[in-house]
SELUMVO-291861 format. One record per atom (N, C-alpha, C): residue number from 1; x, y, z; atom name. Coordinates in Angstrom, 2 decimals. Last residue first. Layout:
<nodes>
[NUM,[X,Y,Z],"CA"]
...
</nodes>
This chain:
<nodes>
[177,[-16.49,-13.88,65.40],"N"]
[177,[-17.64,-14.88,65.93],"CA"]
[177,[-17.40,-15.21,67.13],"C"]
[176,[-15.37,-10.99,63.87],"N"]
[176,[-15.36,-11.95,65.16],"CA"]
[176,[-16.44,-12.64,65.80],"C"]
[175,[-15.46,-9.51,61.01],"N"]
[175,[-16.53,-10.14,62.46],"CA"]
[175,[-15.76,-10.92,63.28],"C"]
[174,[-14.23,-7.27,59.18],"N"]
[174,[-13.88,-8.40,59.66],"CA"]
[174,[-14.72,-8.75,60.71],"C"]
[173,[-14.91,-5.22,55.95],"N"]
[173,[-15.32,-5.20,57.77],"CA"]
[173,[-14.60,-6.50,58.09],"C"]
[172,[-14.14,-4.99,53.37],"N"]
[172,[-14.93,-4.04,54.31],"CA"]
[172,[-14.66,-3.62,55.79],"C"]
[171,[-11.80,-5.54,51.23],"N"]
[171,[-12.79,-5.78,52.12],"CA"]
[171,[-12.80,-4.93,53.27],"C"]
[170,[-12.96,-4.58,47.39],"N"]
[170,[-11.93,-4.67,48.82],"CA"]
[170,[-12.83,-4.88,50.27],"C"]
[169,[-13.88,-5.01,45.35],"N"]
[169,[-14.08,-6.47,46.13],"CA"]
[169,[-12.96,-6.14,47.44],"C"]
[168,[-14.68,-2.55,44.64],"N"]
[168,[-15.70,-3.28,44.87],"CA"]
[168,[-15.45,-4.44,45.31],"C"]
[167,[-12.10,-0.58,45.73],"N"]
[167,[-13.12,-1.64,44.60],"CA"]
[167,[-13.81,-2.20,45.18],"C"]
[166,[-10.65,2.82,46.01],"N"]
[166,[-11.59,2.09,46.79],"CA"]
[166,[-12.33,0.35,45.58],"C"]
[165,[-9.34,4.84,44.87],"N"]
[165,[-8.66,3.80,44.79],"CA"]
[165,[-9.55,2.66,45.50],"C"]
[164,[-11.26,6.98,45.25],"N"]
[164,[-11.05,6.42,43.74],"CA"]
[164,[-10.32,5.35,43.93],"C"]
[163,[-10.68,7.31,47.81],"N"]
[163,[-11.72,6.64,47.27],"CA"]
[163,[-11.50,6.50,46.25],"C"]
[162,[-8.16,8.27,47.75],"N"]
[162,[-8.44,6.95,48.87],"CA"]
[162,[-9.68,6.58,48.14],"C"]
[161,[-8.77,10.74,46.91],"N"]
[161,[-7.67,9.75,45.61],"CA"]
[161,[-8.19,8.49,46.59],"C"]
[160,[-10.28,11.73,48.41],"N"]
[160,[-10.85,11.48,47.05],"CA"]
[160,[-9.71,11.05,46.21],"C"]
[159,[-8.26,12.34,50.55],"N"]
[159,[-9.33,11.94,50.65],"CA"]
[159,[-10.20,11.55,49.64],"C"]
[158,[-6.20,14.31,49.36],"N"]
[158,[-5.69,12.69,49.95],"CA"]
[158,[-7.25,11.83,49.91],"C"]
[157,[-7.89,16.25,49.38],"N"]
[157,[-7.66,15.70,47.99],"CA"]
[157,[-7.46,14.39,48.17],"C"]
[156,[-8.25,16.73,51.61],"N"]
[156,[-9.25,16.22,50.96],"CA"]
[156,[-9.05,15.75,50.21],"C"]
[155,[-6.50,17.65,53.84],"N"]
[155,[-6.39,16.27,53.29],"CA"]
[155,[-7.39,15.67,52.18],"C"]
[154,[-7.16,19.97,55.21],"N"]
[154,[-6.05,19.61,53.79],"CA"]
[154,[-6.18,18.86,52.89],"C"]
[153,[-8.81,19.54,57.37],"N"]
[153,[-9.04,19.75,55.86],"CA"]
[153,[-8.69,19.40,54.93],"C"]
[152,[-8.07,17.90,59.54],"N"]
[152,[-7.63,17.23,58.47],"CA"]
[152,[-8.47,17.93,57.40],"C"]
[151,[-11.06,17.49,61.41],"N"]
[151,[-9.74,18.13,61.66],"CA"]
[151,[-9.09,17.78,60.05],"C"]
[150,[-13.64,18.17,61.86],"N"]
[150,[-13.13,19.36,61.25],"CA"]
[150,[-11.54,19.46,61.29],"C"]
[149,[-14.43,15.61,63.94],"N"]
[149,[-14.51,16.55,62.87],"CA"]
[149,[-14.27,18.01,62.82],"C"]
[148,[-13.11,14.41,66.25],"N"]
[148,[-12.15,14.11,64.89],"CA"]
[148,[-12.61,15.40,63.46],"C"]
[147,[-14.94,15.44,68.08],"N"]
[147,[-13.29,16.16,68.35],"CA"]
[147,[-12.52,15.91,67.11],"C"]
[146,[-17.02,13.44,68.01],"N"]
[146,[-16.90,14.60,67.38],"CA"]
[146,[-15.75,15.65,67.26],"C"]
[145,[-16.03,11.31,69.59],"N"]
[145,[-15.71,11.33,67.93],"CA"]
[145,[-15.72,12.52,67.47],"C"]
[144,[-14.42,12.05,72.67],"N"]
[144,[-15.51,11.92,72.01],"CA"]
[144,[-15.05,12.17,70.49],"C"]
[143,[-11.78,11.60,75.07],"N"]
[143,[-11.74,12.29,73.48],"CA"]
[143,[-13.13,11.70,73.04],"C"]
[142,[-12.31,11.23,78.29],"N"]
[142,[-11.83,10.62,76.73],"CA"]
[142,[-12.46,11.74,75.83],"C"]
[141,[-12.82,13.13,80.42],"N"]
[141,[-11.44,12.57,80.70],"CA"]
[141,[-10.84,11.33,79.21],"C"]
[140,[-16.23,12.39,80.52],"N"]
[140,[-15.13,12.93,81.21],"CA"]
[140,[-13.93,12.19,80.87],"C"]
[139,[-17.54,11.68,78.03],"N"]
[139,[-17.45,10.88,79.16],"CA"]
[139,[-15.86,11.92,79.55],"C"]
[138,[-20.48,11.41,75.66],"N"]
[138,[-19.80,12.30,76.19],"CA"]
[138,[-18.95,11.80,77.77],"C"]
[137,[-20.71,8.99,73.47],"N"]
[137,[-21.14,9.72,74.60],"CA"]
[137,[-19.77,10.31,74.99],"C"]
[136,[-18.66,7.77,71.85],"N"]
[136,[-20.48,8.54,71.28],"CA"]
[136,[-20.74,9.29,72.04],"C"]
[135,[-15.12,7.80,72.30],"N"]
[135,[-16.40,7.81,72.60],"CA"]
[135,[-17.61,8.22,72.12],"C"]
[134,[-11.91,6.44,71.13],"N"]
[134,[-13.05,7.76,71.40],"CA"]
[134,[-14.33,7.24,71.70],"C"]
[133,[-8.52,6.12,71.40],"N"]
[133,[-10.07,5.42,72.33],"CA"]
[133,[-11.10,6.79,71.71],"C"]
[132,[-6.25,4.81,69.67],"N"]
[132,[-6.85,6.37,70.17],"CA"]
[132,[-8.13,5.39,70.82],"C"]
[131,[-3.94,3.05,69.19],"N"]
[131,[-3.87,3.88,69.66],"CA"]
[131,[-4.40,5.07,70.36],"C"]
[130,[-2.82,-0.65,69.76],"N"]
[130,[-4.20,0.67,69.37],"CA"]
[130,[-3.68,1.72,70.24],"C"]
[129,[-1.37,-2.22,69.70],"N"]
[129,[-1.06,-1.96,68.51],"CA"]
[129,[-2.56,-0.55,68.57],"C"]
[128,[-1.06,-3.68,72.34],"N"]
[128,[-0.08,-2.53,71.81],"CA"]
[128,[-0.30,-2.10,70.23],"C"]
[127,[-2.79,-4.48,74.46],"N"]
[127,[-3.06,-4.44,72.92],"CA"]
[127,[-1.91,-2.79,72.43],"C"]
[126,[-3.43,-4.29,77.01],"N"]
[126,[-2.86,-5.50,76.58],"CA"]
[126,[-2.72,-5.82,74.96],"C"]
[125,[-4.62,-1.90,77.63],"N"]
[125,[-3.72,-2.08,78.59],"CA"]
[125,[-3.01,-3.27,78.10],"C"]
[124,[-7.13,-2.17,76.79],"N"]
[124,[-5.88,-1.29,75.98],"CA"]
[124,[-5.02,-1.65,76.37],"C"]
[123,[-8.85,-3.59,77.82],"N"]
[123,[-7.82,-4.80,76.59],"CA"]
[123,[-7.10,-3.24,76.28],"C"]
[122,[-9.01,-1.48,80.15],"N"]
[122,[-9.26,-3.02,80.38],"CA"]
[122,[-8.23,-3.58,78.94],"C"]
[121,[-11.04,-0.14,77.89],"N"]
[121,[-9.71,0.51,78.90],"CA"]
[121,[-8.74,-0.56,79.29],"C"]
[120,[-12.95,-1.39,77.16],"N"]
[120,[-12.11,-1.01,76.44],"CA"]
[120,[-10.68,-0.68,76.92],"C"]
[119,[-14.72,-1.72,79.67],"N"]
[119,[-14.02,-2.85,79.25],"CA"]
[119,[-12.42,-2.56,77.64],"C"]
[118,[-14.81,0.80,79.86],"N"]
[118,[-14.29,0.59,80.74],"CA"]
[118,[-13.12,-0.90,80.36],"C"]
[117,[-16.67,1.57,77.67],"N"]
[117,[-15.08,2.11,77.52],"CA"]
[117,[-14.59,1.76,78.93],"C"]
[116,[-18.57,0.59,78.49],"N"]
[116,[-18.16,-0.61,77.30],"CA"]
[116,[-16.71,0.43,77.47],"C"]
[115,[-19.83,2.03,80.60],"N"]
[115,[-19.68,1.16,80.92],"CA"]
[115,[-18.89,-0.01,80.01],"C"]
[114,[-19.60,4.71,78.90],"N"]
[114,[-19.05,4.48,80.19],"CA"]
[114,[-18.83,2.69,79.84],"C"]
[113,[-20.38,4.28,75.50],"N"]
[113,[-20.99,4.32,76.24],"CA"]
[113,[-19.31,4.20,77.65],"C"]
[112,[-19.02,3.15,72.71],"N"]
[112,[-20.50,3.86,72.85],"CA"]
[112,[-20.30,4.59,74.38],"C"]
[111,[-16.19,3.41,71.11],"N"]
[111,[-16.83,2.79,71.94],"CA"]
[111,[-18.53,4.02,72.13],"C"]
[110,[-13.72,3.13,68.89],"N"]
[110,[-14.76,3.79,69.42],"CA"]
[110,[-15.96,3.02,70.12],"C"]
[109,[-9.94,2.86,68.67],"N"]
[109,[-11.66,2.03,68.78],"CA"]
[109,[-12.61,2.93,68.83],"C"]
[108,[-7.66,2.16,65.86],"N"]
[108,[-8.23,3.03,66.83],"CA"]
[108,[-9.26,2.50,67.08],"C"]
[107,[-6.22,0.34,65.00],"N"]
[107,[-5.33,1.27,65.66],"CA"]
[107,[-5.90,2.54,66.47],"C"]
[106,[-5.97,-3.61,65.17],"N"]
[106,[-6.60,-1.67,65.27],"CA"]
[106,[-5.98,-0.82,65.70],"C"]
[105,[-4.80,-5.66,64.37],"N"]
[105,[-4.13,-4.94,64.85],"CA"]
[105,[-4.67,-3.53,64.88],"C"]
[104,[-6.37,-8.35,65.14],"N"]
[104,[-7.00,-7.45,64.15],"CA"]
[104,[-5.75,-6.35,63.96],"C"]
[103,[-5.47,-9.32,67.47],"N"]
[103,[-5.18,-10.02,66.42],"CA"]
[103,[-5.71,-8.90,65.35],"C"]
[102,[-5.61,-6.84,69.62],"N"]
[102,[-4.56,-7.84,69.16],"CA"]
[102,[-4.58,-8.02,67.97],"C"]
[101,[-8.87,-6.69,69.34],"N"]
[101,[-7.92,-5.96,69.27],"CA"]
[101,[-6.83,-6.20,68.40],"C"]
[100,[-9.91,-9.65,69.79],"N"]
[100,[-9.86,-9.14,68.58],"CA"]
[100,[-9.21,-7.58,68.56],"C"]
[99,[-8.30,-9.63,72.38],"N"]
[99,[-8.12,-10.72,71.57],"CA"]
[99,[-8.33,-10.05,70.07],"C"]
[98,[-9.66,-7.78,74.14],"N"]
[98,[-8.18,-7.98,73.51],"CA"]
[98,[-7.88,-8.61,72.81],"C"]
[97,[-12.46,-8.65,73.53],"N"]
[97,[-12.18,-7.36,73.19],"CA"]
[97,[-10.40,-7.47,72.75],"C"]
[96,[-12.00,-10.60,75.50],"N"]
[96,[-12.42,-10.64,74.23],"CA"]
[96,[-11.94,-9.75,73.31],"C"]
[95,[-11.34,-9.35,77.86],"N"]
[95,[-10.52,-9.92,77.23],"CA"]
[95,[-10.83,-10.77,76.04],"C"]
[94,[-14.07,-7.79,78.42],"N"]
[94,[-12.49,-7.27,78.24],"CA"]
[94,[-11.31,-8.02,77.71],"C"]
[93,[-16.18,-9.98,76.76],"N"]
[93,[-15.26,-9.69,77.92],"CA"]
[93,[-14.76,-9.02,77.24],"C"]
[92,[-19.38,-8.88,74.39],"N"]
[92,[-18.40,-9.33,74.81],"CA"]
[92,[-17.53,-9.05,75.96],"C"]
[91,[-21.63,-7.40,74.61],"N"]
[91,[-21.76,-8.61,75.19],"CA"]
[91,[-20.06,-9.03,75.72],"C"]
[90,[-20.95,-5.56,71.87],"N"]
[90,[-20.91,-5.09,73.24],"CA"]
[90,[-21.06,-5.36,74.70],"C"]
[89,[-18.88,-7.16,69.43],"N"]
[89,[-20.38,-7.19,70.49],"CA"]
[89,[-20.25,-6.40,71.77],"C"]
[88,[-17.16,-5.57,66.94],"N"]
[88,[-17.43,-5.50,68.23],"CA"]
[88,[-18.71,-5.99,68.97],"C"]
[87,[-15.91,-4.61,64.04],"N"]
[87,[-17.23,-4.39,64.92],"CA"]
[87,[-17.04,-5.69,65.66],"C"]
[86,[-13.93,-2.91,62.44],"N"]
[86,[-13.71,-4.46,63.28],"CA"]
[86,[-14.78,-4.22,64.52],"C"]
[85,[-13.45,-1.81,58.92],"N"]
[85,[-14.19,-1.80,60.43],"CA"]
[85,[-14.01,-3.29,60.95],"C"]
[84,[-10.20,-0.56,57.48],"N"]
[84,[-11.42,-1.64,57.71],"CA"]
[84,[-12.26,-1.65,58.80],"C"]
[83,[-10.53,1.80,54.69],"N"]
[83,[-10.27,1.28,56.36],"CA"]
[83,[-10.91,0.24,56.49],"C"]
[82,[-11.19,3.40,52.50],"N"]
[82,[-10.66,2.18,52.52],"CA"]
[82,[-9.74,1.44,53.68],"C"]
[81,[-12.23,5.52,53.22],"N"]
[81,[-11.05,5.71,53.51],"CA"]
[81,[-10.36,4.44,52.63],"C"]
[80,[-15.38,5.13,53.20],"N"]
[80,[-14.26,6.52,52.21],"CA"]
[80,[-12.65,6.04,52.02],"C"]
[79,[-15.41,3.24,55.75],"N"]
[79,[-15.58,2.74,53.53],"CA"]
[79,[-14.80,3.31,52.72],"C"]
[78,[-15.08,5.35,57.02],"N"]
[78,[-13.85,4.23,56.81],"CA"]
[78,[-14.12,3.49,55.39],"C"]
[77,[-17.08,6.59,57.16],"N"]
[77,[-15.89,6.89,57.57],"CA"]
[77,[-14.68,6.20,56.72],"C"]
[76,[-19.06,4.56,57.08],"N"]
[76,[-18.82,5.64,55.91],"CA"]
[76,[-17.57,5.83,56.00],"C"]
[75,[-18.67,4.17,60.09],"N"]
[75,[-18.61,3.08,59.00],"CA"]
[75,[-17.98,3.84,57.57],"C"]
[74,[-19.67,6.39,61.25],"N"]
[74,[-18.12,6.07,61.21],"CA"]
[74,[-17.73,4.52,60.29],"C"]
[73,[-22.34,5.98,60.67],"N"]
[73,[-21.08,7.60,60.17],"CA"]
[73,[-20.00,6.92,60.06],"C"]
[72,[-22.89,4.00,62.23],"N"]
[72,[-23.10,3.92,60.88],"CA"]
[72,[-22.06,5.41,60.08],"C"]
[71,[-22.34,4.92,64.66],"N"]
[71,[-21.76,3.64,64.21],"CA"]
[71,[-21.81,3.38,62.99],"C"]
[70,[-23.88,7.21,65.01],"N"]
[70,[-22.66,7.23,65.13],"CA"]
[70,[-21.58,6.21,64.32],"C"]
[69,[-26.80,6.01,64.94],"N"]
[69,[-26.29,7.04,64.04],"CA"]
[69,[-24.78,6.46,64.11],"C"]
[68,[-26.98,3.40,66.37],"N"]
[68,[-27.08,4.50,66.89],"CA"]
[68,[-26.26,4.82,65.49],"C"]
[67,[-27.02,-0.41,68.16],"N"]
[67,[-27.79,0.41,66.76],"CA"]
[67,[-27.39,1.89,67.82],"C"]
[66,[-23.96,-0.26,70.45],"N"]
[66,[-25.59,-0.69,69.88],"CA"]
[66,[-26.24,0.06,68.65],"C"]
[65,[-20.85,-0.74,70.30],"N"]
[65,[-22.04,-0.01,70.26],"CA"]
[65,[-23.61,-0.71,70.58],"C"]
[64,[-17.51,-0.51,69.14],"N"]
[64,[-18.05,-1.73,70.17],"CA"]
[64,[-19.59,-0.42,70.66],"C"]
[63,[-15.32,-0.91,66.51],"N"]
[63,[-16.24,0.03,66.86],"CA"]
[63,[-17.13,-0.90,68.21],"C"]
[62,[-11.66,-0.01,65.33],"N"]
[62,[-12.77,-0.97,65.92],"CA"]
[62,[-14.06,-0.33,66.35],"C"]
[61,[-10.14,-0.46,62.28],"N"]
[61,[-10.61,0.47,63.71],"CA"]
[61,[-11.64,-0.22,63.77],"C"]
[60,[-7.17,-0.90,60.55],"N"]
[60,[-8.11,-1.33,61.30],"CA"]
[60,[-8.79,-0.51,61.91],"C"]
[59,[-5.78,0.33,57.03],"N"]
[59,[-5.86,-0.21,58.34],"CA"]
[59,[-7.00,-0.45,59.03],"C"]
[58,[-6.54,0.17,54.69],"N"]
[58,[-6.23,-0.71,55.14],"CA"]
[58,[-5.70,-1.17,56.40],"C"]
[57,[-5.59,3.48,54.10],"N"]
[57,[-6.31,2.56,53.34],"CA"]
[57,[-5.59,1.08,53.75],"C"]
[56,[-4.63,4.94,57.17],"N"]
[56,[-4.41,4.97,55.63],"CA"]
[56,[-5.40,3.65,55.19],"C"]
[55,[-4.40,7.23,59.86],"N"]
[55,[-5.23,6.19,59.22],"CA"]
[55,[-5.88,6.11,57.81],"C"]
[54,[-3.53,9.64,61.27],"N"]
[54,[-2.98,8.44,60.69],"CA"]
[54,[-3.01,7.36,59.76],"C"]
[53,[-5.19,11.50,62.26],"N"]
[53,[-4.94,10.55,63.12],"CA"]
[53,[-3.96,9.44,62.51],"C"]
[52,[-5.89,12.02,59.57],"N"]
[52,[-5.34,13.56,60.62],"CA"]
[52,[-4.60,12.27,61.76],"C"]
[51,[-7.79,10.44,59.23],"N"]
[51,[-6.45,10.80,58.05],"CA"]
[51,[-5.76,11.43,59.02],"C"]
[50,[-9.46,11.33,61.05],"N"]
[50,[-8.92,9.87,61.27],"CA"]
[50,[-7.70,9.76,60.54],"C"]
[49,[-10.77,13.32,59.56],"N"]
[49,[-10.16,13.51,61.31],"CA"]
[49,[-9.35,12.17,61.54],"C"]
[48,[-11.34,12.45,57.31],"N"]
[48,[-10.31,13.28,57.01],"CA"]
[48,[-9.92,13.29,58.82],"C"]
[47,[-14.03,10.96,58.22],"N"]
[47,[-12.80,10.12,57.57],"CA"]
[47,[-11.51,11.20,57.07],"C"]
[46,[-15.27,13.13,59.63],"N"]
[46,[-14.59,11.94,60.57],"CA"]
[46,[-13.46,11.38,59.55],"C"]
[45,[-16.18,14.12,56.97],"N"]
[45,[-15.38,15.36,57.80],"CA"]
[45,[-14.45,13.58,58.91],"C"]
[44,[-17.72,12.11,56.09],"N"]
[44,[-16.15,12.58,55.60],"CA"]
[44,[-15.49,13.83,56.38],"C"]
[43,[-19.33,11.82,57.78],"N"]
[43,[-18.80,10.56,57.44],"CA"]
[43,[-17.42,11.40,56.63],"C"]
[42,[-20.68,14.28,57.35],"N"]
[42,[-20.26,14.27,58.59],"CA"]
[42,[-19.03,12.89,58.27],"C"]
[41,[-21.65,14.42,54.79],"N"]
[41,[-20.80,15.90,55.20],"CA"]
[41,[-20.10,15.31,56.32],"C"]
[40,[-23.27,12.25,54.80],"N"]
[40,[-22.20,12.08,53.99],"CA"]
[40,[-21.53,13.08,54.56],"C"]
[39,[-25.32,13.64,56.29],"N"]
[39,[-25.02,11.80,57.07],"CA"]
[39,[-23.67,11.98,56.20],"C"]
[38,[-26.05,16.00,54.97],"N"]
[38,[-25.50,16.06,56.41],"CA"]
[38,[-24.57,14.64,56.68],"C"]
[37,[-27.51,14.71,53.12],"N"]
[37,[-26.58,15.31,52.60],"CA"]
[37,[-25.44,15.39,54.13],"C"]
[36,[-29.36,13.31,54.52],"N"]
[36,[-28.71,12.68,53.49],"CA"]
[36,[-27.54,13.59,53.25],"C"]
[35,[-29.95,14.38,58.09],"N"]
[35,[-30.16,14.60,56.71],"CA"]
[35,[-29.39,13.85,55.52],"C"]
[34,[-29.97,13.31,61.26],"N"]
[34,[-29.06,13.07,60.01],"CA"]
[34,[-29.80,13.61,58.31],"C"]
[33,[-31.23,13.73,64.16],"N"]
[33,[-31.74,12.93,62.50],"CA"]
[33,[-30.73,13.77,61.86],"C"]
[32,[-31.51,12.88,67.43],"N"]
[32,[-30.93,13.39,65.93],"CA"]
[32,[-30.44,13.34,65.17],"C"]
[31,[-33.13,13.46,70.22],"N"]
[31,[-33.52,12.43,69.08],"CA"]
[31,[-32.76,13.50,67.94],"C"]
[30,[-30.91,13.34,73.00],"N"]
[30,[-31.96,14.09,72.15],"CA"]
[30,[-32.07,12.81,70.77],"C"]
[29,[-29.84,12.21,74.90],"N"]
[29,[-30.52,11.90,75.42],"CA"]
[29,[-31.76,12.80,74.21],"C"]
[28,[-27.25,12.26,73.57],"N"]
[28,[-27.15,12.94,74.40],"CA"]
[28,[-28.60,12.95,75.11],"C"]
[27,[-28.83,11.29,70.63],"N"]
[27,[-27.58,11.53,71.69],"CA"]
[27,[-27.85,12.50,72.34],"C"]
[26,[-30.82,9.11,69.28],"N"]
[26,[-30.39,9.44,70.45],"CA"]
[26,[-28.83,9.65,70.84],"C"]
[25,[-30.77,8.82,65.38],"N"]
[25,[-30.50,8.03,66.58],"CA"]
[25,[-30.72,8.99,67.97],"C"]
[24,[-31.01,8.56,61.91],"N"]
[24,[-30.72,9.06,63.45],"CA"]
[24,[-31.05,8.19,64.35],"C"]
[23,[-31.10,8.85,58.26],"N"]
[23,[-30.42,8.49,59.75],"CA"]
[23,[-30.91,8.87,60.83],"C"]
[22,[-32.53,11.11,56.92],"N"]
[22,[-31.81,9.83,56.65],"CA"]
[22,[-31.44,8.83,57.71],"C"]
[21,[-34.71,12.70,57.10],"N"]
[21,[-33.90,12.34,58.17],"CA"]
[21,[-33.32,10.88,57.65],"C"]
[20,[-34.88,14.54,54.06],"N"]
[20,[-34.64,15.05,55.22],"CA"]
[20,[-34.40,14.28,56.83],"C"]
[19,[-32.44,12.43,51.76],"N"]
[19,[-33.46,12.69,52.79],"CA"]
[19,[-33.56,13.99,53.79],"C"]
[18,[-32.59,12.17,48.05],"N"]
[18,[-32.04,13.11,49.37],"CA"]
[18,[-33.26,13.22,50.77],"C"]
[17,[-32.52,10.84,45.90],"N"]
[17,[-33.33,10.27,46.83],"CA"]
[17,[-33.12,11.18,47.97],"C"]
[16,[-30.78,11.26,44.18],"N"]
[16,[-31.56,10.68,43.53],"CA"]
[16,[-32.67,10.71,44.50],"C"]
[15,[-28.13,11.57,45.49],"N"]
[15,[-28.03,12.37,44.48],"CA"]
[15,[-29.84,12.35,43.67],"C"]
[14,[-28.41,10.38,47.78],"N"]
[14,[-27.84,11.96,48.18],"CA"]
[14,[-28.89,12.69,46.94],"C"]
[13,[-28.26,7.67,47.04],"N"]
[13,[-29.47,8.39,47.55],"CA"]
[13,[-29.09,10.06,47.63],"C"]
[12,[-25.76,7.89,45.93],"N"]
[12,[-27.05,7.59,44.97],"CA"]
[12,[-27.74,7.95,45.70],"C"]
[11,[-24.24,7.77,48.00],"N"]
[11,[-24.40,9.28,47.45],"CA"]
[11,[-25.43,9.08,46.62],"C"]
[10,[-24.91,5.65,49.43],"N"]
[10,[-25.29,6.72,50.18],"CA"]
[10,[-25.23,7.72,49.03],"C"]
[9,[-23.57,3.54,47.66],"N"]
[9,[-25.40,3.85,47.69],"CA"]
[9,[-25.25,5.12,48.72],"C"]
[8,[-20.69,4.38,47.79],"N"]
[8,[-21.80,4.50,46.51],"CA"]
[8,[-23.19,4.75,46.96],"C"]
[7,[-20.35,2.39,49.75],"N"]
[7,[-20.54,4.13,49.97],"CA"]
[7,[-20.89,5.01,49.06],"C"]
[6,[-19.09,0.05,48.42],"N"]
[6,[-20.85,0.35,49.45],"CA"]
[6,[-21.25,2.14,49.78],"C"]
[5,[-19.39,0.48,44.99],"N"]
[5,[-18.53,0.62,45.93],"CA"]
[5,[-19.95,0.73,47.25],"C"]
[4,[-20.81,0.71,42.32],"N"]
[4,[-19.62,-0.20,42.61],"CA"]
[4,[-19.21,-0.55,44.09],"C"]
[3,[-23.20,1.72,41.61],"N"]
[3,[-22.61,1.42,42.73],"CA"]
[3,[-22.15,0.41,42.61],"C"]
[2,[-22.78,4.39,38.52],"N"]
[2,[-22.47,3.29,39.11],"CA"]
[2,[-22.05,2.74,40.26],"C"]
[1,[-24.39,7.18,37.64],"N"]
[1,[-23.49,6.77,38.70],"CA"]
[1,[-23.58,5.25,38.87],"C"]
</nodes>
C-alpha cells in the first residue's frame, strides 16, 4: 500500500498496526476509545452521512472544538470525501467565526460544546452559505454528528470513486490566522 493520501496512514495502521484504542476521548462524560478498525468504520459511515447532506469533493465544513475523538473522525470524514476542513479556534468571536464562515463558504459546522454553538448560532445568522450545525455533545433542540451515521448507504460506491479521485497534493484544510 502506498501513502499517497493522509487517510492512507489510518488504513496502513488498520492494515499493519490495528489498534485496540486507537483514538479516544470523553463523551458524554465517559472515556471512549476508538479501535483502528472502528476509528475508519465510523469516519466513513459520517463521510457517506455528509454525502447524504450534499457534500461533494471540495466543498467546505467547519469544525470549532478542543482535542476530542470527534474532531479527528470527522477530519477522516472529509479527507475520504475530498472535503475541505475549516478548523476553527474555539477562542475565537462570533463574528470571527462569520468571517471565516463567509469567506470559506462552509456548508456545514460542527461545534463541540453549548457554549461554542451559541457563538455558532450568532455567525449563522450572517453566513448564508452554511447549512447544517451539528454538535459532539448532546444539546437539546441541534442535530448531534452521530444522527449523520448510518445515513447514505447507497452511496458507497459514490464513496470509493471520491477517494480514488483523492491526490496527494489536494488540499486538505484552510487555517485562519
Amino acid at each position: 500500500m502506498q501513502l499517497e493520501r493522509l487517510f492512507d496512514i489510518v488504513d496502513h495502521q488498520r492494515a499493519h498496526f490495528p489498534q485496540a484504542a486507537c483514538v479516544g476521548s470523553l463523551e458524554e462524560g465517559v472515556l471512549r476509545n476508538y479501535s483502528t478498525q472502528e476509528y475508519i468504520t465510523t469516519a466513513e459511515s459520517l463521510a457517506l452521512g455528509l454525502m447524504d447532506l450534499g457534500v461533494v469533493p471540495g466543498d467546505k465544513v467547519a469544525l470549532v472544538s478542543g482535542n476530542r475523538a470527534e474532531w479527528s473522525i470527522v477530519d477522516q470524514a472529509l479527507l475520504r470525501i475530498g472535503a475541505i476542513s475549516i478548523p476553527i479556534y474555539p477562542t475565537s468571536s462570533a463574528e470571527d467565526y462569520a468571517y471565516v464562515l463567509g469567506h470559506s463558504g462552509a456548508k456545514v459546522f460542527f461545534v463541540s460544546n453549548a457554549e461554542l454553538l451559541e457563538k455558532a448560532q450568532a455567525a449563522n445568522a450572517l453566513t448564508p452559505t452554511l447549512q447544517h450545525i451539528f454538535t459532539f455533545e448532546r444539546i437539546a433542540g441541534t442535530p448531534h454528528w452521530k444522527e449523520l451515521l448510518g445515513r447514505g448507504a447507497e452511496r458507497i460506491a459514490t464513496l470509493e470513486g471520491y477517494k480514488a479521485q483523492v491526490k496527494r497534493k489536494d488540499l486538505a484544510t484552510i487555517i485562519y490566522t
